[in-house]
C-alpha positions in Angstrom: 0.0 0.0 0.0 1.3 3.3 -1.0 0.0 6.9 -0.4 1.5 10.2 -1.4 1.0 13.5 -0.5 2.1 17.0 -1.8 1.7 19.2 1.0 2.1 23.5 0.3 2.5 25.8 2.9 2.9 29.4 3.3 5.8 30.4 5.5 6.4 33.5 6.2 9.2 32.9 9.5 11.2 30.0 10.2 8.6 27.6 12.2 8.7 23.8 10.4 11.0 25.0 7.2 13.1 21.9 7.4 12.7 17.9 6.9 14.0 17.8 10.5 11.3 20.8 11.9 8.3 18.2 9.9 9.2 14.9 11.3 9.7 16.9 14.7 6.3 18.2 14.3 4.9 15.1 13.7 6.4 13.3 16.5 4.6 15.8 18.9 1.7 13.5 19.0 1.9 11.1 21.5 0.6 8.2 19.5 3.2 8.9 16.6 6.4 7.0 17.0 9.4 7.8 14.2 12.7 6.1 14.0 15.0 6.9 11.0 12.5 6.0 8.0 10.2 4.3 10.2 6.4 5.7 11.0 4.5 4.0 13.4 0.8 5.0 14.8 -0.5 3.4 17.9 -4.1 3.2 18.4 -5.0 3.5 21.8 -3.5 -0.1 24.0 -3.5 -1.9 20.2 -0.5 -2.9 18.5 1.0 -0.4 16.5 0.6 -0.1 12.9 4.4 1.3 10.6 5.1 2.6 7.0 8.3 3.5 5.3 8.4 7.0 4.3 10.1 9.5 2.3 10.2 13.1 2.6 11.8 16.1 0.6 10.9 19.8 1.3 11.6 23.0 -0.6 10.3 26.5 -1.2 8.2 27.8 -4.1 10.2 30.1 -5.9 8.8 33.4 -6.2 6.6 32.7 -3.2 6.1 32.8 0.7 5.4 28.9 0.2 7.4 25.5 1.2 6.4 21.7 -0.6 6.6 18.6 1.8 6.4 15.9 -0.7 5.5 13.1 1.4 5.6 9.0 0.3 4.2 6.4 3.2 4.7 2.8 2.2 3.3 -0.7 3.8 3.8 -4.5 2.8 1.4 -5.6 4.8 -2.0 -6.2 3.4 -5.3 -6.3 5.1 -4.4 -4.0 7.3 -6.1 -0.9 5.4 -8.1 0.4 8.4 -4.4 1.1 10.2 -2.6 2.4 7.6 -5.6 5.3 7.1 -5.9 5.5 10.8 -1.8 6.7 10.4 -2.5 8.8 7.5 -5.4 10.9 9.1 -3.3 11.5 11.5 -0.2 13.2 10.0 -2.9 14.9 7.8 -5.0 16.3 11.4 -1.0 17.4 12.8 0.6 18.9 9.1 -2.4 21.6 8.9 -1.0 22.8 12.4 1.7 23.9 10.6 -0.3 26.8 8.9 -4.2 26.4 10.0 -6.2 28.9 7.7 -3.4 27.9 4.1 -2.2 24.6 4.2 -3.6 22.3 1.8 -2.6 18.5 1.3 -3.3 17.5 -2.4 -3.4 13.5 -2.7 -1.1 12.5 -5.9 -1.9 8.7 -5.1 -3.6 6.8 -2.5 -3.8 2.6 -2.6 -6.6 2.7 -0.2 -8.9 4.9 -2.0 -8.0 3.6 -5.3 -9.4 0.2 -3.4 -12.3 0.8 -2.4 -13.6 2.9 -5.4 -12.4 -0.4 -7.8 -14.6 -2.3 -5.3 -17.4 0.7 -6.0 -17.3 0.7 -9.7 -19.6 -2.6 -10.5 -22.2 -1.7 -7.6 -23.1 1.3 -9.4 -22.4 -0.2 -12.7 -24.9 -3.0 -12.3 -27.4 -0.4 -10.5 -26.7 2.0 -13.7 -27.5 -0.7 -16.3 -30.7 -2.0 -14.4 -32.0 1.9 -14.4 -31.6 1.6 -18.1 -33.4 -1.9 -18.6 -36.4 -0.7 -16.7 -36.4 2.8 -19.0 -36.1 0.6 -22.1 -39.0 -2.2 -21.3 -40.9 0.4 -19.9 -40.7 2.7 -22.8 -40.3 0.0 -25.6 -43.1 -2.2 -24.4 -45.7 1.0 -23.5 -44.6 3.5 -26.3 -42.9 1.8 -28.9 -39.5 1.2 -30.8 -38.4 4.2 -32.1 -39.5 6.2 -28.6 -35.8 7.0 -28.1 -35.6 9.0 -30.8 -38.7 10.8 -31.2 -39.3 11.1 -27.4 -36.5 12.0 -25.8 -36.1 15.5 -23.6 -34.3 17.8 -26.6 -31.8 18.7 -23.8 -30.8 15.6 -23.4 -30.4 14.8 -27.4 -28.7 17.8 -27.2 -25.5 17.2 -24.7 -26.0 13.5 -26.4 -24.6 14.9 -29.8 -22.0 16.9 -28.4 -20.6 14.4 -26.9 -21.1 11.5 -29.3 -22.0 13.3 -32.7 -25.1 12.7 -34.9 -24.1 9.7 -36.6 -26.7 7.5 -35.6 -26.0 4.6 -38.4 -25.7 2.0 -35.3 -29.8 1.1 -34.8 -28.9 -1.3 -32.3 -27.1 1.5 -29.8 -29.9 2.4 -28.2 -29.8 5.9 -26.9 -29.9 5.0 -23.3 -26.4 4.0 -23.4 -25.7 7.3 -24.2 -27.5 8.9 -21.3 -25.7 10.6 -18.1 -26.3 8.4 -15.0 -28.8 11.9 -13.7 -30.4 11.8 -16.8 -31.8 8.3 -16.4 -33.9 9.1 -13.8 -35.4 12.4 -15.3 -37.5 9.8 -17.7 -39.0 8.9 -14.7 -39.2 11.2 -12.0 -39.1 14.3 -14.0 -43.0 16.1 -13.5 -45.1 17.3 -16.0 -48.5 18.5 -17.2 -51.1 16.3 -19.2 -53.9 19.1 -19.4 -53.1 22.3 -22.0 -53.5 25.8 -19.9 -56.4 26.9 -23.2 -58.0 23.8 -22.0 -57.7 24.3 -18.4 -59.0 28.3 -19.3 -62.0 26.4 -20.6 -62.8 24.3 -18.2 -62.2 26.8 -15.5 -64.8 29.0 -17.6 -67.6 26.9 -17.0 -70.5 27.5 -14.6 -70.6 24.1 -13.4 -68.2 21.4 -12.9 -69.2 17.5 -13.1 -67.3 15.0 -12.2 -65.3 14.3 -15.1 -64.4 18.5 -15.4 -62.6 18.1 -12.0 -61.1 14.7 -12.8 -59.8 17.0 -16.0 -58.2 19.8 -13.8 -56.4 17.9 -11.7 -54.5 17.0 -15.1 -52.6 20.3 -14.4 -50.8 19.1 -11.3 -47.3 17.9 -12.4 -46.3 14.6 -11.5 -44.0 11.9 -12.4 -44.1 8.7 -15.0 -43.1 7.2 -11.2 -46.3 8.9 -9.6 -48.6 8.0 -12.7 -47.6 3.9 -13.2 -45.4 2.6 -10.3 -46.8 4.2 -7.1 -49.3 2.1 -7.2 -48.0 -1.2 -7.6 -44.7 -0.9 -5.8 -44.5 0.6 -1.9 -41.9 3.1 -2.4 -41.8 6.8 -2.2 -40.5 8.0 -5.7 -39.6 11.2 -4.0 -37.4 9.3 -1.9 -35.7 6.9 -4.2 -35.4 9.7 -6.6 -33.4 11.8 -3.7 -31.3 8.3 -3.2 -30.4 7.7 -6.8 -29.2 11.8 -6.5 -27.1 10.6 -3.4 -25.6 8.0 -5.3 -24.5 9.5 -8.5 -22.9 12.6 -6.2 -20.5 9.4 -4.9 -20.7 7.7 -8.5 -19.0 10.9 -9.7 -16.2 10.2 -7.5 -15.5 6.7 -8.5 -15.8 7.4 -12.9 -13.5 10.5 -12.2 -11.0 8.2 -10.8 -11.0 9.8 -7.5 -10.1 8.2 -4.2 -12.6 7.2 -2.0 -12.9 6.6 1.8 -14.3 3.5 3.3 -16.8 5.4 4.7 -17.9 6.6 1.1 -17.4 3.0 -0.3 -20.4 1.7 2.7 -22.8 4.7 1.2 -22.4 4.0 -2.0 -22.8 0.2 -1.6 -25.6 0.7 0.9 -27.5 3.6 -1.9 -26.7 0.9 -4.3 -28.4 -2.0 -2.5 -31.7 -0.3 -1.9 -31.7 1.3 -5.0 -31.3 -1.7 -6.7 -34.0 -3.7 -5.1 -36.5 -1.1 -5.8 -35.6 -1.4 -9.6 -35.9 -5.0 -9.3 -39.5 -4.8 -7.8 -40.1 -2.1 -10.2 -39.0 -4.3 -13.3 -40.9 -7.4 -12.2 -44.1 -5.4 -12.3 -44.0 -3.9 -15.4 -46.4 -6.5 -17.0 -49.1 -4.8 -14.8 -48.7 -1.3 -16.4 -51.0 -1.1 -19.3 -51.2 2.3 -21.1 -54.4 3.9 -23.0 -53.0 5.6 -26.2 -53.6 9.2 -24.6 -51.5 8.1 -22.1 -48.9 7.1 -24.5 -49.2 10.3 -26.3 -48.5 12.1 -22.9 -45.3 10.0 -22.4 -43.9 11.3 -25.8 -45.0 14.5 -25.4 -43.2 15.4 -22.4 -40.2 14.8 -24.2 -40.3 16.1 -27.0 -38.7 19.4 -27.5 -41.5 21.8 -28.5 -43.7 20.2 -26.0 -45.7 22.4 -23.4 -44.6 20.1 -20.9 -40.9 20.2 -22.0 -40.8 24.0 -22.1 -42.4 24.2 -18.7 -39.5 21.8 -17.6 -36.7 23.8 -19.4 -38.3 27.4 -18.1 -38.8 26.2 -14.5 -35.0 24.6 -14.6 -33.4 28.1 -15.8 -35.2 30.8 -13.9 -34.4 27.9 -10.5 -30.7 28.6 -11.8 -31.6 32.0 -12.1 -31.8 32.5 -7.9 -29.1 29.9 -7.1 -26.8 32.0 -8.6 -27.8 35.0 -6.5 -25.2 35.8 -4.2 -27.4 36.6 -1.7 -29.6 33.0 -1.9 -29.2 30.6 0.9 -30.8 28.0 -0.4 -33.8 26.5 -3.4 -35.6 23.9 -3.5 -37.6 23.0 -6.5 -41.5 21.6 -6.0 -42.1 22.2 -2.7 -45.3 21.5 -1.0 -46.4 23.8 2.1 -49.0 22.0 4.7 -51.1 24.2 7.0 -54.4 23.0 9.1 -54.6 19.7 6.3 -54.4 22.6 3.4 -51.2 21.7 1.0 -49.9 24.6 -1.2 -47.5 23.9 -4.3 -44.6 26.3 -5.3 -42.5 25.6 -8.8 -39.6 27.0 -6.1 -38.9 27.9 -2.4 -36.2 30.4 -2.2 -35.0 31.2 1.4 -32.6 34.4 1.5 -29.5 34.5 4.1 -31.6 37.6 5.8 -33.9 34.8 6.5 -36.4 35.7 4.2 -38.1 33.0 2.7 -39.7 33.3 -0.9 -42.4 31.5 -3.1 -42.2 31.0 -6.5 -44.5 31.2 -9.3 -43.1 30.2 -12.8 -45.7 30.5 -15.9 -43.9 30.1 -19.3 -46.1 32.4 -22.2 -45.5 32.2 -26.1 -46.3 36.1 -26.9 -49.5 35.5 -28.5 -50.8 33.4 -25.5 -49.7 36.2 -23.2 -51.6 38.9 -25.4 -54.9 36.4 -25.6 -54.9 34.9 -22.3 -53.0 37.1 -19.8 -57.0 38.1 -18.4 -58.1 34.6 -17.6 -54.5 34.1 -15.8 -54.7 37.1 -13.7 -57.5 36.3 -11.8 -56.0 32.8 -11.1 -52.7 34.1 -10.3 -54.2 37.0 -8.0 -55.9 34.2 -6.2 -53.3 32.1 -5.5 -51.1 35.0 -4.4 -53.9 36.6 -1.9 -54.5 32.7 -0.5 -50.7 31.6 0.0 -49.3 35.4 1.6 -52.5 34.9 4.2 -51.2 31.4 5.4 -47.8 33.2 6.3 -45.8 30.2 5.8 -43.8 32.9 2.8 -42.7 36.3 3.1 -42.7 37.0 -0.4 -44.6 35.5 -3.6 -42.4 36.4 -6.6 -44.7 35.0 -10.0 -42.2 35.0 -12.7 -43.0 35.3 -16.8 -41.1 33.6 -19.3 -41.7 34.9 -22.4 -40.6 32.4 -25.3 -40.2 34.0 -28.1 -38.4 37.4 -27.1 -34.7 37.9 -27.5 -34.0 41.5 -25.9 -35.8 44.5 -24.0 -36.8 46.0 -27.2 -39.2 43.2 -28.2 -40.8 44.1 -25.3 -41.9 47.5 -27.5 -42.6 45.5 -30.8 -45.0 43.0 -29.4 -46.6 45.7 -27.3 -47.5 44.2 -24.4 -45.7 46.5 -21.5 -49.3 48.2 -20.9 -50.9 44.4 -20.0 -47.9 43.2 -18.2 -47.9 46.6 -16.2 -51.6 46.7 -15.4 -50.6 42.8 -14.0 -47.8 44.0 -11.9 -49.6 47.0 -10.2 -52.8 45.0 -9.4 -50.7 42.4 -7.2 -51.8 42.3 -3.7 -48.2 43.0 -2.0 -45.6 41.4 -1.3 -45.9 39.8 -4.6 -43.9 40.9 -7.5 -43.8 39.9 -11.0 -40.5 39.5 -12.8 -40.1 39.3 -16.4 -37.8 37.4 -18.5 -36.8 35.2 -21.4 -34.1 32.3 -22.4 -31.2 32.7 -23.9 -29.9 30.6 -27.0 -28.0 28.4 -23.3 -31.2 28.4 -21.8 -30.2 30.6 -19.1 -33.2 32.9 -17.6 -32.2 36.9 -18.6 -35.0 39.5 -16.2 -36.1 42.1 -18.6 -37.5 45.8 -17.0 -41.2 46.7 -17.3 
């Protein structure tokens, strides 16, 4: 077993500038033992665990820094736990040395580069058994050719620039070509099934029967998990979605060649394990999903790149980005559901301020003739849901946000003429609720225009 570290300094005075003044500083801690190119850590009354080690030191020209270049070696295997139980603690007694700018970069590390080999098929067998699902799902439900007509355009997009278009291999299915993330978006990814002119029209109506109200609820988002497998496996897709997000966070690690600890390797294979078993179930059941074709159609829809659905995905996704990005955000959280007194209130996002200020977020995505035609019927919706969710006090603030699709600058703004609407809007919002106005960029990145 072999671990090196390059450890940089700055030094500004004479404390630890010499191979001597390190090993010194090291043998300060009582359970650190060194004799010529001997290293020895004794935990507590256990037998004590020795490397071999080299050291070289020398100053950064042209800066207040010093290098320890530091090599530990061990023949004896299976004793892993001891040898990082030595290495943590040089690492814990070198940053003494300079507290607030020392920094230890890991050239190589045996034990790390163990445990993420042991890693790799536990989330390569949980990878390929996300994809097998997707593809009997999809294949069996929506047909053959679903990968290419169906797929989220931003996907096909990142697919292309990273494997071009030739697509002259029909049996590489497209899934291969996914990220790890991306798998799960075909199934926990939300969206719509009802229009927003058919919701207007529905909503118009004097009375609602049965059917009408089984029609609105259309509107709420939910997941291909929500729709088909909630029902027939006992698992919360909110949940295993967050676990499969866990999981590829330590995947990253391990497909980036980067050491792990054996702390990291027990998540990953505990993530995997659970994860895996709820595929399982959830591949064993697919013979009890049957699809009308409507349902069908909604599947391919949500993919497809000029759907309502998709831009509603793309739109909420860039103006989230949008407040991440602000300096002074704290944290957001996308789909968030409020409960008060057995009343549950949805918000596209949840922004919470580092004042402490916590902020609801509205996100409606308008082509510009839908905003000159329908902007009425939506105002007295939106002016609803803005007077009911301040009252409950559970936000501070109710920003409502329009995406205009179709705009490229400030100046279409003039062109389409549609300030006066979008003005009358803003000044009739019951405070404190603010519109904000914006479009996409050719990245897909939200850009806030002035009213």
């Amino acid at each position: 077993m072999q671990v090196e570290y390059l450890i940089i300094v700055q030094q500004k005075d004479s404390f630890c500038d010499t191979k001597e003044a390190f090993i010194n500083l090291l043998s300060v801690d009582s359970s650190i033992q060194i004799t010529e190119n001997i290293i020895e850590c004794r935990k507590s009354a256990g037998e004590a665990f020795g490397a071999t080690f080299a050291l070289e030191t020398g100053k950064i020209p042209a800066k207040d820094e010093r290098f320890f270049h530091l090599v530990l070696n061990s023949d004896e295997d299976g004793r892993e736990e001891e040898f990082v139980i030595l290495t943590d603690a040089i690492k814990r007694i070198v940053t003494r040395i300079s507290p607030d700018s020392t920094r230890i970069n890991t050239l190589w590390d045996d034990v790390g580069r163990k445990y993420a080999i042991q890693a790799y098929p536990l989330v390569n067998e949980v990878e390929n058994l996300m994809r097998k699902l997707i593809s009997r799902f999809m294949l069996v439900n929506v047909g053959m050719d679903w990968s290419q007509e169906a797929i989220h355009s931003e996907i096909l997009d990142k697919i292309e620039r990273r494997h071009g278009q030739d697509q002259q291999d029909l049996y590489l299915d497209y899934l291969l070509k996914i990220d790890f993330i991306q798998l799960s978006d075909v199934l926990f990814k939300k969206y719509r099934t009802l229009r927003y002119d058919e919701l207007d029209r529905l909503l118009s109506k004097k009375t609602f029967s049965a059917q009408d109200i089984e029609e609105v609820k259309k509107v709420l988002p939910k997941s291909n998990w929500e729709r088909y497998f909630s029902g027939i496996i006992q698992y919360d897709g909110n949940k295993l979605q967050e676990k499969w997000q866990l999981l590829y966070d330590l995947r990253n690690d391990v497909a980036h060649n980067r050491y792990i600890t054996k702390e990291e390797f027990g998540k990953i294979r505990g993530l995997a394990n659970e994860v895996k078993s709820v595929i399982t179930q959830a591949i064993h059941a697919l013979d009890n999903i049957q699809l009308g074709e409507e349902e069908k159609e909604n599947i391919i829809a949500s993919y497809q790149p000029d759907s309502i659905q998709a831009r509603g995905y793309i739109t909420e996704k860039a103006v989230f980005e949008w407040y991440a990005r602000n300096d002074s955000v704290k944290a957001a959280k996308p789909e968030v559901r409020l409960d008060l007194k057995n009343q549950r209130y949805g918000l596209d996002i949840l922004v919470e301020f580092e004042d402490g200020k916590k902020v609801g977020v509205e996100v409606k995505a308008f082509s510009i003739d839908r905003m000159r035609h329908h902007l009425h019927t939506t105002e007295d919706r939106l002016f609803g849901m803005a007077m009911r969710l301040l009252q409950t006090k559970l936000i501070d603030e109710l920003h409502i946000v329009f995406v205009l699709w179709g705009l490229s600058n400030q100046q279409d703004l003039e062109k389409y003429r549609i300030i006066e609407g979008l003005s009358s809007f803003r000044e009739n919002l019951p405070p404190p609720a603010k519109l904000i106005l914006g479009y996409l960029d050719d990245n897909h990145s939200f850009v806030e225009l002035q009213i």
